[in-house]
KOLMIFI-988442 format. One record per atom (N, C-alpha, C): z, y, x; residue in three letters. Coordinates in steps of 0.02 Angstrom, whole numbers, plus 50000, padded with zeros to 5 digits. Each point is the difference from the previous one (the first is absolute). Example, Ala and Ser with C-alpha at 12.3 -4.5 7.8 and 13.67 -1.06 7.14 Angstrom:
BEGIN
503904971650660ALA;500005005949955ALA;500005006050045ALA;499645005349982SER;500035005950042SER;500375005549961SER;
//
This chain:
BEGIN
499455529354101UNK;500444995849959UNK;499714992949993UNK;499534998750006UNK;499574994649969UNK;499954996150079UNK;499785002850064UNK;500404997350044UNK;500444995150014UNK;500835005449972UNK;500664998550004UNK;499954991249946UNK;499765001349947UNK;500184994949972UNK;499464993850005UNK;499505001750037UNK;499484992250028UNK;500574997750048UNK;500165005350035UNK;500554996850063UNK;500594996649985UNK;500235005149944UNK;500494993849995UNK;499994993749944UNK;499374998849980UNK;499534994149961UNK;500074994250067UNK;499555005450048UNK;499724993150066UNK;500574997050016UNK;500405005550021UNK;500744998750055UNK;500424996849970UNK;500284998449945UNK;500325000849938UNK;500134994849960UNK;499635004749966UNK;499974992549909UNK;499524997949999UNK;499374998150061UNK;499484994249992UNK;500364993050034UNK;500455003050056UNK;500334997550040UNK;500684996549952UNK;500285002449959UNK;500394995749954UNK;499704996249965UNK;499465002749962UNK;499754995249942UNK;499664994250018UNK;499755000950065UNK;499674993050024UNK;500594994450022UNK;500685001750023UNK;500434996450010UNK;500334996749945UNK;499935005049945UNK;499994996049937UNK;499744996149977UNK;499404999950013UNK;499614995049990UNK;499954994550032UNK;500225000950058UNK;500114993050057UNK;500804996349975UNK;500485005649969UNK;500594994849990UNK;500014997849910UNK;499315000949973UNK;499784995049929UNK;499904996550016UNK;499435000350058UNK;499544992750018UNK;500794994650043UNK;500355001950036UNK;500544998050034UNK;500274994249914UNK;500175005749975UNK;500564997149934UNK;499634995749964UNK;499134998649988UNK;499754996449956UNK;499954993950043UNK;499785001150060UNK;499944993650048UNK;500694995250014UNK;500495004650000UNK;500694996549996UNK;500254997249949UNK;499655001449950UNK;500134997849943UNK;499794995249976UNK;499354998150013UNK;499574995850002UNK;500334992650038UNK;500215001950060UNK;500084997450042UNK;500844995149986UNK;500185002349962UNK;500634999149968UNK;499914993349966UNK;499685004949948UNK;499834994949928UNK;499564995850024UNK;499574997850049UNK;499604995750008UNK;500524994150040UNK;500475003250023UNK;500484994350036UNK;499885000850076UNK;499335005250022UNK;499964999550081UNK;500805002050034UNK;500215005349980UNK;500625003950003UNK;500604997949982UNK;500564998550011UNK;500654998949981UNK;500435007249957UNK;499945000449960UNK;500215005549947UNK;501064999150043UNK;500114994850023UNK;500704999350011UNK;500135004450089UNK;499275000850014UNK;500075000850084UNK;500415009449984UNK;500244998650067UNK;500195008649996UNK;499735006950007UNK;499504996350062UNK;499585005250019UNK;499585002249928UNK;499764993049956UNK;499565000749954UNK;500495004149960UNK;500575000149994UNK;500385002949958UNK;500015007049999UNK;500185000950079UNK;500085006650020UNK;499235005849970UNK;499384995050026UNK;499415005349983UNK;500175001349936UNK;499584994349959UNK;500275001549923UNK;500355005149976UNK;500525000950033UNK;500595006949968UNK;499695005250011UNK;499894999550080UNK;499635008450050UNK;499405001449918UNK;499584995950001UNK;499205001149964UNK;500425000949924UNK;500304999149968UNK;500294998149943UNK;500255006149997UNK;500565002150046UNK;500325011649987UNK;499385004250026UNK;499624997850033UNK;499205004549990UNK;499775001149940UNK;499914994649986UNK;499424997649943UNK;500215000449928UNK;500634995949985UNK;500245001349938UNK;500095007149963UNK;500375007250023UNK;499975004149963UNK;499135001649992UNK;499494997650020UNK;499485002749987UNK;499534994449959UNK;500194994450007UNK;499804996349937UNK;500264998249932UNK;500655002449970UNK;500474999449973UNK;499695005049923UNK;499645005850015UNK;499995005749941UNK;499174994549979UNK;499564997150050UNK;499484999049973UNK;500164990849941UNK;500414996350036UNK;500304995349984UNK;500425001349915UNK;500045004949981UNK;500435002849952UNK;499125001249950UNK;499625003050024UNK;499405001849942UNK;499484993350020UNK;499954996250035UNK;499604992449993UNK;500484996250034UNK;500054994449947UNK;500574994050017UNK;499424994650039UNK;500374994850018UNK;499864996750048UNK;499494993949930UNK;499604998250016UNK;499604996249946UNK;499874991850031UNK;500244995949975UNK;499964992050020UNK;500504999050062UNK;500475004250010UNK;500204998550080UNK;499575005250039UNK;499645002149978UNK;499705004750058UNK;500045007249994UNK;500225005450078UNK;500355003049978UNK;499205006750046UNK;499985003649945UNK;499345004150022UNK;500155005950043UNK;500785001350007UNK;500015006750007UNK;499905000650099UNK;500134996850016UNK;499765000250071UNK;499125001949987UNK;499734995949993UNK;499375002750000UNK;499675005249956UNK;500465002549967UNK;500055009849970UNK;500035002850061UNK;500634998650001UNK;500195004650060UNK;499535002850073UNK;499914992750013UNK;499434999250045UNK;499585007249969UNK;499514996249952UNK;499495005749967UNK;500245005950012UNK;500515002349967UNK;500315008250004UNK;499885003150085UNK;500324993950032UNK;500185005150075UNK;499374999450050UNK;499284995549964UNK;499455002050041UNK;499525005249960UNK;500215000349940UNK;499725005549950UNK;500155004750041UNK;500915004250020UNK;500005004750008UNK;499805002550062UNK;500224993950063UNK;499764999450051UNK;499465004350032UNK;499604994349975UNK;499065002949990UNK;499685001149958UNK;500335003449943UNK;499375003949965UNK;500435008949962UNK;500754997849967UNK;500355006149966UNK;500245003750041UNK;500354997850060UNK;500015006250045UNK;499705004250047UNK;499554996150014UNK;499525002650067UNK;499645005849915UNK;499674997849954UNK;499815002649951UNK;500105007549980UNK;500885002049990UNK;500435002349981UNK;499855005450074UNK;500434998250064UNK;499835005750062UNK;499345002449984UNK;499344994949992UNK;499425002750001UNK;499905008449954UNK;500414998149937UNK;500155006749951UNK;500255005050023UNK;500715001750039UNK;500025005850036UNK;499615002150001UNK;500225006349991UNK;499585008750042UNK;500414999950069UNK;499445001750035UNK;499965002050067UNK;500585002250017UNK;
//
């Protein structure tokens, strides 16, 4: 059993959660990139990502956004989130299979 579920950790949901993590870093850099003026917030393509990263991202920053508000303009919950999905990544799930019985 413990097997079955490293495998489908490796194959799987290490393989999602790290893509998650590449389309935060995507959404903070675009964001950045926005508000600094490098980026045209009016372009389409810029438009288009934005949305793609935005129906990813939003139902999963939205419940943490609700228990810490955004403080001075700055909005923390991306870098929660972040935290959460390398927490579970690499340390609560590999953790958790480790528990199985054989």
């Amino acid at each position: 059993m413990r097997e079955l579920l490293g495998a489908l950790y490796i194959y799987f949901l290490n393989p999602i959660l790290s893509l998650l993590l590449i389309i935060l870093l995507v959404y903070v850099v675009l964001s950045w990139l926005v508000v600094g003026g490098v980026v045209s917030r009016y372009n389409p393509t810029t438009q288009s990502i934005m949305r793609f990263l935005d129906a990813i991202l939003r139902p999963l920053l939205r419940p943490i956004q609700k228990v810490i508000p955004s403080v001075g303009g700055l909005d923390f919950s991306v870098f929660i989130l972040g935290l959460v999905v390398v927490f579970l990544r690499d340390y609560a799930i590999p953790r958790l299979i480790s528990l199985v019985p054989i």
